[in-house]
ZAMARGU-4260 file (C-alpha; in steps of 0.2 Angstrom, whole numbers, plus 5000, padded with zeros to 4 digits):
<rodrens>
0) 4656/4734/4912 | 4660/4750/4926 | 4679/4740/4927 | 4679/4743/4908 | 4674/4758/4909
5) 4688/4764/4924 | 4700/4756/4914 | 4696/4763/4899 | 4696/4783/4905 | 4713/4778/4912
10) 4719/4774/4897 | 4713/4790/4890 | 4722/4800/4903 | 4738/4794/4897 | 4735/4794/4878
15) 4729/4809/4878 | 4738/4827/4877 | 4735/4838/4893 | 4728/4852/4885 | 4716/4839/4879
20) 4714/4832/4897 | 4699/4846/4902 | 4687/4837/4888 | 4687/4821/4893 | 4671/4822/4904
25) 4662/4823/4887 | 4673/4807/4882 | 4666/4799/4899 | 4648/4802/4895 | 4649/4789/4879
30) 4664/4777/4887 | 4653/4762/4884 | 4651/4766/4866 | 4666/4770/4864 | 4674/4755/4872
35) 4662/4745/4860 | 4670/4754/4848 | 4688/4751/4853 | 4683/4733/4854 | 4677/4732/4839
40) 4693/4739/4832 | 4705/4725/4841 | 4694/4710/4831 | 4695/4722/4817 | 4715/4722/4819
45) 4719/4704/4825 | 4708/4699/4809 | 4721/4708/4799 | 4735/4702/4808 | 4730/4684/4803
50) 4730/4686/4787 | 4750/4685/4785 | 4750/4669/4795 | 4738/4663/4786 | 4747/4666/4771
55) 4764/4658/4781 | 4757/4642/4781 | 4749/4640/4764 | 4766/4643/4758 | 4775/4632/4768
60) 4761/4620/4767 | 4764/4623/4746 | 4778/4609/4741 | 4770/4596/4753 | 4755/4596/4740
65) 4739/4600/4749 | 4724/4593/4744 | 4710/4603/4737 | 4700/4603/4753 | 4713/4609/4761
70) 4714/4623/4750 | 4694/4625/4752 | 4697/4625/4770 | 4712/4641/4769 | 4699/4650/4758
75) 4686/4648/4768 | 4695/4653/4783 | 4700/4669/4773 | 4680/4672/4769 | 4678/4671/4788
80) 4690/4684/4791 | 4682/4696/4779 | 4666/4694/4785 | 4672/4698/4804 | 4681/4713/4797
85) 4666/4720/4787 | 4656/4717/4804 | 4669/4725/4814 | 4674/4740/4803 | 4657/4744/4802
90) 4657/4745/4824 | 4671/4755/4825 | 4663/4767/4813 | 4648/4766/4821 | 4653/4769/4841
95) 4668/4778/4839 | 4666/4790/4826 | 4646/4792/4832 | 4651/4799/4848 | 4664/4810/4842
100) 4647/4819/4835 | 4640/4818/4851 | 4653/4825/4860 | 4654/4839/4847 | 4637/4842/4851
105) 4639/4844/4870 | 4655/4855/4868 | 4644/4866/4858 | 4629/4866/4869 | 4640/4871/4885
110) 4649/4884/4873 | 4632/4890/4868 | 4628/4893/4885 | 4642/4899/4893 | 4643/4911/4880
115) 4627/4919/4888 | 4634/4919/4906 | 4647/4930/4901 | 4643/4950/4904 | 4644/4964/4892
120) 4661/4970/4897 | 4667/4952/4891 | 4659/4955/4875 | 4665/4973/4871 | 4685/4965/4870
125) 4679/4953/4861 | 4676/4951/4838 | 4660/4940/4836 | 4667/4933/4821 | 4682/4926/4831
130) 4669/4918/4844 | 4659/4912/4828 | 4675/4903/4822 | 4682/4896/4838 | 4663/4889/4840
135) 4662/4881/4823 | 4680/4877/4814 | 4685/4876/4830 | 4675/4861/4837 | 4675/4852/4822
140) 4695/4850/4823 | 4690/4846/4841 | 4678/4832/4834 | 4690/4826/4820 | 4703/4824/4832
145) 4690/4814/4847 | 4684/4803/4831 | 4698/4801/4820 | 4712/4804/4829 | 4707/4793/4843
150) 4705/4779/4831 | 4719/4780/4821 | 4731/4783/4838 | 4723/4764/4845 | 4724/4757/4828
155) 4743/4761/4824 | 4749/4756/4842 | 4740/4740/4841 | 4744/4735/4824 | 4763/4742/4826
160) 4766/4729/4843 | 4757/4715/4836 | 4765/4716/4819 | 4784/4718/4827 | 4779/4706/4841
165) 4776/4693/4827 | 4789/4696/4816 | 4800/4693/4830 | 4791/4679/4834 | 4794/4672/4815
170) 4814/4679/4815 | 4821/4689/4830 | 4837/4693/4821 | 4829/4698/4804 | 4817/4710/4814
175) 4832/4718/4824 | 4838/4723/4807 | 4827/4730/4800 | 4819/4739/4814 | 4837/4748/4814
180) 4829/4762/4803 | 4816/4768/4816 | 4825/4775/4828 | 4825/4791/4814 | 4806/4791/4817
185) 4810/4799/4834 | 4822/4815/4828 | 4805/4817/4818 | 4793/4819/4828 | 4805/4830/4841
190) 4809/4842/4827 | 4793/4843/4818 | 4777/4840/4830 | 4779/4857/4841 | 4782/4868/4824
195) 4765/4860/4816 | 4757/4866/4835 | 4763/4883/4829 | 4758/4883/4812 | 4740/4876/4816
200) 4738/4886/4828 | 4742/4903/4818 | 4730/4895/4805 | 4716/4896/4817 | 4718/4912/4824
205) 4718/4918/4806 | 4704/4909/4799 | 4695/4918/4818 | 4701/4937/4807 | 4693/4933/4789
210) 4678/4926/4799 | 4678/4943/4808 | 4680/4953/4792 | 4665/4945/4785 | 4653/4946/4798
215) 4659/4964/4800 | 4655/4968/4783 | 4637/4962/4782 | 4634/4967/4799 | 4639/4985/4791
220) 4634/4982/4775 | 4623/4998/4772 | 4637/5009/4777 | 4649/4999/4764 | 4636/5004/4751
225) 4633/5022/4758 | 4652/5026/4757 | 4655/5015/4742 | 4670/5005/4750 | 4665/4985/4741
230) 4680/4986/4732 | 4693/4992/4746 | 4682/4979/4756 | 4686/4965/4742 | 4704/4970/4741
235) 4707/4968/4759 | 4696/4948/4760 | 4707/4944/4743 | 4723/4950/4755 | 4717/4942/4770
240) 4710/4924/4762 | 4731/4924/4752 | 4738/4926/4768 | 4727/4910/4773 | 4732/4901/4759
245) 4752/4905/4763 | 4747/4898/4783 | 4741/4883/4775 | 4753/4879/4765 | 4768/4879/4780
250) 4756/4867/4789 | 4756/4858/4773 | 4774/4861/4767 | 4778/4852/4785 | 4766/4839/4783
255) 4773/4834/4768 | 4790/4831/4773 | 4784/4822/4791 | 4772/4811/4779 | 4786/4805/4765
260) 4799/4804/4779 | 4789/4790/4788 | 4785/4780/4772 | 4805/4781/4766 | 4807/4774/4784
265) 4798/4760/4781 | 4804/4758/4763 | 4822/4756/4768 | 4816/4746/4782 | 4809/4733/4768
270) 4822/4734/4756 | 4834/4728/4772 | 4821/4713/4773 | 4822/4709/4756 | 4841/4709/4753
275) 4842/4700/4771 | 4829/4689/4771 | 4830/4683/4753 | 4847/4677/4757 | 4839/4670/4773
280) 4829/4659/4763 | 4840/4654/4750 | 4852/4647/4763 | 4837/4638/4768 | 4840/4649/4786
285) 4820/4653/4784 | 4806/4647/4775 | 4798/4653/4761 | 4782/4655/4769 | 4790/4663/4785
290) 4799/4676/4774 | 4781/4679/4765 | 4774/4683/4783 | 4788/4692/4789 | 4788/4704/4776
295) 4766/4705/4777 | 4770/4712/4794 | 4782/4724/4789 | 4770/4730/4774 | 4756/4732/4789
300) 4769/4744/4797 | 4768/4755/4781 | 4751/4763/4788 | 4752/4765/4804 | 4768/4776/4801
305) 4756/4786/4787 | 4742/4784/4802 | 4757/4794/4814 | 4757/4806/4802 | 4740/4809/4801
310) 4738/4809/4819 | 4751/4819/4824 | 4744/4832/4812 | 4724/4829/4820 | 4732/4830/4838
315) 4742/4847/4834 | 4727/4853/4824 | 4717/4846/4839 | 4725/4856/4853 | 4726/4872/4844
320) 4708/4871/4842 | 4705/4866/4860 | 4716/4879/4868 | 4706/4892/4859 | 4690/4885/4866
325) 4699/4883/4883 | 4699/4902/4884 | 4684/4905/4883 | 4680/4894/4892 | 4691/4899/4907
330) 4683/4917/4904 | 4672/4921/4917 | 4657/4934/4920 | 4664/4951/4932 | 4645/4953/4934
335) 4638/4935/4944 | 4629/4933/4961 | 4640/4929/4973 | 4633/4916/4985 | 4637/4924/5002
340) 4631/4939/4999 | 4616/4937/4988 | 4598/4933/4998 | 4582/4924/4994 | 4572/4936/4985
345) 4560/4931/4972 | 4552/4951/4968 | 4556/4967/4968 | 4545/4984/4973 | 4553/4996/4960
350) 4559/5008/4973 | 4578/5014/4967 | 4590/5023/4978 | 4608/5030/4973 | 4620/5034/4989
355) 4635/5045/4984 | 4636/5032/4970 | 4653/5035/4959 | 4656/5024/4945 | 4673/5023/4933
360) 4673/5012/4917 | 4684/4998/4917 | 4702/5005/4909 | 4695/5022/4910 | 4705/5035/4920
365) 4690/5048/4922 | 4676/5046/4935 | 4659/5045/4924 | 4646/5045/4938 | 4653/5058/4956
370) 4642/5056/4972 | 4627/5052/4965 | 4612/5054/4979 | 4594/5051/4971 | 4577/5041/4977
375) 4567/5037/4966 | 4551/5027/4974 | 4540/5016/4968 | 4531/5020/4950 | 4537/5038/4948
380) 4542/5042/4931 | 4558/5051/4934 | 4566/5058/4918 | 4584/5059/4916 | 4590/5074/4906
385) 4605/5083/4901 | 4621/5085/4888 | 4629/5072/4878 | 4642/5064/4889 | 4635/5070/4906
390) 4634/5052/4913 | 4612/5047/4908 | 4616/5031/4901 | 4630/5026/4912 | 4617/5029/4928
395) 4602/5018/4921 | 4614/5005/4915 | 4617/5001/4931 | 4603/4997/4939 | 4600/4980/4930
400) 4619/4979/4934 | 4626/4977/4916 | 4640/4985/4924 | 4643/4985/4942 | 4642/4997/4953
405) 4652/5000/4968 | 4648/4990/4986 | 4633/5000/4996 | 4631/5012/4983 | 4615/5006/4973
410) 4598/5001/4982 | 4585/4992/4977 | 4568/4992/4989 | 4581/4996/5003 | 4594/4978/4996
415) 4610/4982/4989 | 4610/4977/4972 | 4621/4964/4975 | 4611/4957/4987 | 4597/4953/4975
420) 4599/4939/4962 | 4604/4943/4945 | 4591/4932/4937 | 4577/4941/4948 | 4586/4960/4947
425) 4583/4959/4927 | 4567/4949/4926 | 4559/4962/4936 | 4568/4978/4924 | 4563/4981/4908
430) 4575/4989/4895 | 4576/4998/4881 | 4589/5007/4874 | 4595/5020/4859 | 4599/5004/4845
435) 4589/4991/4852 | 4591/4973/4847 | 4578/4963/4834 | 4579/4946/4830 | 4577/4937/4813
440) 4561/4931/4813 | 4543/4940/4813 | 4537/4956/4822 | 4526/4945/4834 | 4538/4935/4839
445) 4550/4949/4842 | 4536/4958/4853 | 4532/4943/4864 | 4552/4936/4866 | 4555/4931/4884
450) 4535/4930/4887 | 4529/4911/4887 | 4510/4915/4885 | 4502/4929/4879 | 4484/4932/4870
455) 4481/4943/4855 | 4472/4954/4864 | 4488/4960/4876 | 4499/4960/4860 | 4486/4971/4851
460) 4486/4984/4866 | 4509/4986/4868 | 4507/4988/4847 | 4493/5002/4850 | 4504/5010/4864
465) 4521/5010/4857 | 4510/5020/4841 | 4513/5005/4830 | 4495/5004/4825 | 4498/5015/4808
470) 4511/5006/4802 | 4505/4986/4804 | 4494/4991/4787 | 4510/4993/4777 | 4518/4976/4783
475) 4515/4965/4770 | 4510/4952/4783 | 4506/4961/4800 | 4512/4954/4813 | 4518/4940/4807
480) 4531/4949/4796 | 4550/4944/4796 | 4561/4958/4799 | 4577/4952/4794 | 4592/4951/4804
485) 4595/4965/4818 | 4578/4972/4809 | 4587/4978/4793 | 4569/4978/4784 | 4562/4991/4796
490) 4565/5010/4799 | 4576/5016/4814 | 4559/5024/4823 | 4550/5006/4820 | 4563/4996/4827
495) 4563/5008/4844 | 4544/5005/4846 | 4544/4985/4843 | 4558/4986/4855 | 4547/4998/4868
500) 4531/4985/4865 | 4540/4970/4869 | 4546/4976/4884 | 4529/4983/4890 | 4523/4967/4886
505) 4533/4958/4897 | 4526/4970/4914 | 4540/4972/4925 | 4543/4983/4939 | 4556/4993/4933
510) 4555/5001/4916 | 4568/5009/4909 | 4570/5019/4892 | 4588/5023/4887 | 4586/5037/4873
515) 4572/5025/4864 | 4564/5038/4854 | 4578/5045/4846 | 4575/5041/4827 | 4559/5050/4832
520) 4552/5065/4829 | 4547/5075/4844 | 4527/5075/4843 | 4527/5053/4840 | 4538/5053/4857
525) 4529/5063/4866 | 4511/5055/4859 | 4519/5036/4864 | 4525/5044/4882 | 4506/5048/4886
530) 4500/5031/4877 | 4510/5022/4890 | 4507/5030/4906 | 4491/5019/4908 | 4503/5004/4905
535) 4516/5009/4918 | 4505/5016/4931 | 4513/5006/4946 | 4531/5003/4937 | 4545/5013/4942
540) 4549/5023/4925 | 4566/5029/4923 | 4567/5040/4902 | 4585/5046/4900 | 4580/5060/4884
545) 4588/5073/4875 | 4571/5081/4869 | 4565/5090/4885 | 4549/5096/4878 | 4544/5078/4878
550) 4548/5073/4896 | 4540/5088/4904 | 4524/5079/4910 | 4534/5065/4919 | 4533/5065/4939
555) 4552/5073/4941 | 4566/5078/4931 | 4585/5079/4935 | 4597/5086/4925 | 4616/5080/4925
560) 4630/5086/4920 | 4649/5079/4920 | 4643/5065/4929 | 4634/5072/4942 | 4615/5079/4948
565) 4614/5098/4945 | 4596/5100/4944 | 4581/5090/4954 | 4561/5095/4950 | 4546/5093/4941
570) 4546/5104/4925 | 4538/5120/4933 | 4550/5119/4945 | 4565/5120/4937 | 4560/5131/4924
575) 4556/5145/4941 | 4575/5139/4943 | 4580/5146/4929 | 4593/5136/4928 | 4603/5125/4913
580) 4586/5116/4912 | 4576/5130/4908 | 4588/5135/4895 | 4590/5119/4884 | 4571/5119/4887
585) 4569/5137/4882 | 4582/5134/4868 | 4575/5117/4862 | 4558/5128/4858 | 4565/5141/4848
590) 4574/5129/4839 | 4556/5120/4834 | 4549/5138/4830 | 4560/5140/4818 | 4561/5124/4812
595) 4542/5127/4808 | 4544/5144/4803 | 4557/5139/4788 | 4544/5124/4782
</rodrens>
């Protein structure tokens, strides 16, 4: 059965295209059923190709005056072939088109997850609704063409041999003539296959932008409303969904020359046999009931040129499709361990240090971050502060390395960060930033994501210290309320504190809070910044804030500006500095006084 098998991926190798060549590990994994398949397919075929010999003799046997029970015996022979049909058409579907699912399955599966080995720089080049399509219309041209397209390939070349092999057999020189019509069949497919490539692939790539335009759309869907734009936004799906159809129809348009082409092929191929033959057979050259099988083989020819067709279209079709998921494929994360530098570390302290750390986003020309040097140790709450654009978010991004920092610059408990595996760096670094991320399903299972067992009771305490106590009473089914997608159901200010319990929930070392509380107000901030300090005692905390009055009790403050540290202190400190801290503090106060004043 392993010889069948050997032989059998062999025969794949050569059949099938090279772009295709990558997948056929997948093809591997279900060879036996698919050779059971394949077999299935030949008795399925030779059946069929019996049926015009059969025919052959009870003609000739005709004039001779068979007797009724050789006549039974022709019919039941003709029973029997049926019934073996049925059984091995019914195979063929079975192992050749059930692994084609499978195999669809696995492509997604290793898709799916090398989706999620690939970093956020990756991502912020890329549309979802493109990877949405190549993951879905995609693959199931991938599947039609593993199914289908594997089956109809075997089935035509079988049946096109065995028929020509036979009608030669029956009349070599009658089958030279009429096969003189075919060799058109090659100018077809050498102008016509590598312009349906192109016009499939330019199908794809299009279907990948309306799939984009709509996921943008409900993605953004309160602002469509807000600005009133559903009819520009209708306009430009109408433009988008004709230009789909005019794609379409050049694939179709194409097809439907190729299709026609082959059939006329074969039509003049049988007219030849009929004008030929015929006069083969009334100057007794032939039988009648070898001119009756000759001319059942050449009608079995009729579908496997149809079945080209077909194929050549799945194939094309196929390896449009496959291309497109070869690239992402072939993409690979910037940000991964790299085996000899990374160590065996399994925990982390939470002590940080920054050593003239400079950082420059990928395309950018600027320098974002300049010579940064700052420790922070082991659970201090440090507060990052300063103006928008100074550089906040870019600093605590890279500490749980979503984007990577330059060689010997960033320390963890005295381990470059690179040294530290990426799988331990982030399960040790909790982190919540300005638009946090909810899922669609309830507001426990959002809290308690990444978290394998928790008890009520630690849920109820992250709800009480992210000061979401108040609003569980208005959520129709507390915590076991769906959210919607991206928490749509939900205020800005609630989605921040779901967002800041799960991730208290979930105790790491490191705790970061990108802007978190900025659909706040001032006083709730500063209230949920006291309620957590009992949670975080021990847990490096690193608040990047624009509200200073709300970060002034935290352990130490620096201030940045234009990518670099300006100010270092606790609060007091720097407001005796007297520096630009103590004016946006002092200017952030006045601004609340009058705030209050005018209400």
């Amino acid at each position: 059965m392993e010889t069948t098998g050997n032989t059998f991926s062999f025969l794949l190798q050569q059949m099938i295209p090279e772009k295709i060549k990558p997948y056929l590990p997948y093809m591997r994994k279900y060879r036996r059923e698919m050779t059971i398949g394949i077999f299935a397919l030949l008795i399925a075929d030779i059946t069929a190709l019996s049926i015009p010999w059969l025919l052959k003799l009870v003609v000739d046997e005709l004039p001779k005056g068979p007797s009724r029970s050789d006549l039974a015996g022709f019919g039941g022979m003709l029973f029997v072939i049926a019934t073996v049909q049925a059984l091995s058409r019914f195979g063929w579907r079975k192992f050749l088109f059930g692994p084609s699912r499978k195999v669809e399955a696995d492509i997604s599966n290793n898709l799916f997850s090398h989706f999620l080995s690939l970093d956020k720089v990756w991502f912020l080049n890329q549309k979802i609704g493109d990877l949405m399509s190549r993951a879905t219309n995609d693959l199931r041209a991938v599947r039609d063409f593993v199914g289908l397209g594997l089956l109809i390939m075997i089935d035509c070349a079988v049946v096109i041999v065995c028929s020509v092999s036979l009608m030669f057999w029956i009349n070599p020189s009658l089958t030279l003539v009429v096969l003189v019509p075919l060799p058109v069949l090659s100018i077809l497919f050498w102008k016509f296959l590598p312009e349906m490539g192109r016009r499939h692939e330019a199908v794809q790539e299009h279907l990948s932008k309306i799939t984009s335009h709509v996921q943008e759309n409900l993605a953004g869907i309160r602002v469509l409303h807000a600005f009133v734009q559903e009819e520009t936004e209708k306009r430009k799906f109408d433009k988008l969904n004709l230009e789909y159809i005019k794609k379409n129809l050049r694939v179709t348009r194409l097809f439907g020359v190729f299709t026609p082409s082959l059939m006329l092929t074969v039509g003049v191929a049988a007219m030849i046999s009929l004008w030929v033959g015929g006069k083969a057979v009334i100057g007794e050259e032939m039988t009648l009931g070898s001119f009756v099988g000759f001319n059942g083989y050449l009608l079995m020819l009729s579908w496997p040129m149809m079945g080209i067709g077909y194929v050549a279209n799945l194939t094309q079709k196929g390896q449009a499709a496959m291309s497109r998921i070869q690239e992402i494929f072939s993409a690979q994360a910037g940000i991964s361990d790299n085996k000899e530098v990374v160590k065996a570390i399994n925990e982390l302290a939470g002590e940080i240090e920054f050593r003239g750390l400079g950082f420059t986003y990928p395309e950018a020309k600027q320098e974002s971050l300049k010579d940064i040097r700052l420790k922070i140790p082991k659970g201090q709450i440090l507060a990052v502060v300063g103006v928008i654009g100074s550089g906040k978010s870019t600093l605590v991004q890279l500490i749980p390395r979503l984007y990577e920092a330059s060689q010997d610059t960033l320390f963890i408990d005295g381990h470059s960060i690179r040294e530290i595996p990426l799988s331990v760096l982030r399960e040790n670094i909790g982190y919540v930033n300005q638009e946090p991320y909810l899922f669609s399903a309830t507001i426990r299972e959002n809290i308690t994501f990444g978290v394998n067992e928790v008890v009520d009771d630690e849920i109820n305490e992250v709800v009480k210290k992210a000061g979401l106590l108040n609003d569980m009473s208005r959520f129709p089914g507390g915590l076991d309320t769906l959210v919607g997608e991206r928490g749509v159901s939900l205020s800005g200010g609630q989605v921040q504190r779901i967002a800041l319990a799960r991730a208290l929930l979930t105790r790491h070392k490191i705790l970061i809070l990108d802007d978190a509380f900025s659909s706040l107000d001032a006083e709730t901030e500063e209230g949920i910044l006291s309620n957590i300090k009992e949670l975080t005692r021990g847990v490096t905390t690193v608040i990047v804030s624009h509200r200073l009055s709300a970060v002034r009790k935290a352990d130490r403050i620096v201030v940045m500006n234009d990518g670099t540290v300006v100010e270092d202190g606790t609060h007091d400190e720097l407001m005796w500095l007297n520096g630009e801290y103590a004016r946006s503090y002092k200017n952030q106060a006045l601004a609340m006084e009058m705030e209050i004043t005018l209400q």
